[in-house]
C-alpha positions in Angstrom: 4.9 -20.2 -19.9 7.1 -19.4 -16.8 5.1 -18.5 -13.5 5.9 -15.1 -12.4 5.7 -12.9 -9.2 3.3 -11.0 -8.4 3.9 -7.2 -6.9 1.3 -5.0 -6.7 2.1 -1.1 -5.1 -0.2 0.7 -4.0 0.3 5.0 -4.1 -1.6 7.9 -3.6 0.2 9.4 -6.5 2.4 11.6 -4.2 6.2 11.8 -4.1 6.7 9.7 -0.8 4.7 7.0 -2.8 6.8 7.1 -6.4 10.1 6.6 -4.5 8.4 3.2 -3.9 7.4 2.5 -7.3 10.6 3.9 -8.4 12.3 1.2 -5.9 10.8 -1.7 -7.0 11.2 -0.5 -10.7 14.3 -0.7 -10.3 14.3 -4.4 -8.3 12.2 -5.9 -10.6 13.7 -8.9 -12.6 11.6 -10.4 -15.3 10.2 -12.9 -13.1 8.8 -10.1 -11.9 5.3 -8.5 -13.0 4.1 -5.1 -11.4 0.7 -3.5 -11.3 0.9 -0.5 -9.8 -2.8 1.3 -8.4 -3.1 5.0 -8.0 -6.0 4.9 -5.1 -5.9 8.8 -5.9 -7.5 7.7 -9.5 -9.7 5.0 -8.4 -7.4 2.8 -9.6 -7.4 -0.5 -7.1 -10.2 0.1 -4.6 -11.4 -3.4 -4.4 -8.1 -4.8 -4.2 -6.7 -2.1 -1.3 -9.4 -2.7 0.4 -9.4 -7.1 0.4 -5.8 -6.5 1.6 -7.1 -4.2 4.9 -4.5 -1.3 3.4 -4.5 1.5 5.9 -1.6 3.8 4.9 0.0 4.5 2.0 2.0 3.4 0.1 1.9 -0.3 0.3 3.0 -3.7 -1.5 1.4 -7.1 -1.6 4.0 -9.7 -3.3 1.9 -12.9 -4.1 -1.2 -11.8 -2.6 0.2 -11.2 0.9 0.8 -7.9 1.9 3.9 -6.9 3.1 4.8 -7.0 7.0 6.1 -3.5 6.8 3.2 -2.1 5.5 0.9 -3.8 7.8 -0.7 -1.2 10.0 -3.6 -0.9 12.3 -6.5 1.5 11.0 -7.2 4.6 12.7 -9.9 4.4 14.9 -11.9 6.8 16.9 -10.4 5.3 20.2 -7.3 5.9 18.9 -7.8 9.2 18.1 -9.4 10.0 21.8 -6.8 8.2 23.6 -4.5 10.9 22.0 -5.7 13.8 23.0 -8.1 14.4 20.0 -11.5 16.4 21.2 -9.9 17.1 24.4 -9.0 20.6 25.5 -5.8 21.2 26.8 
């Protein structure tokens, strides 16, 4: 039995998110296996969250998520330091 790659997408179930599925659909070889979560479903919680996802939608190929979809979470500094809770 031949080894294969790993791709797992993670959506929200939105369109922005199925033009990525739809991608990698359409990439996929058959050395290829996806597993696609819908976090909108419950679908993939534990694994989202082991990878430190903070946006959607994402990919992890082989267990290592990819560098374009490696964002820093939204914090509450982050939110202050733009203008959030401050009048104008």
């Amino acid at each position: 039995m031949t080894e294969k790659r790993k791709v797992e997408i993670f959506t929200a179930g939105c369109p922005v998110c199925q033009d990525v599925v739809d991608t990698a659909r359409e990439l996929a070889c058959p050395d290829c296996e996806l597993t696609i979560y819908d976090l909108s479903k419950k679908e993939g919680v534990k694994e989202a969250q082991a990878y430190k996802i903070t946006a959607l939608p994402a990919v992890a190929v082989n267990g290592r998520l990819l560098e374009c979809c490696q964002r820093a979470p939204i914090t509450r500094e982050a939110l202050t330091a733009a203008g959030v809770g401050k009048p104008l």
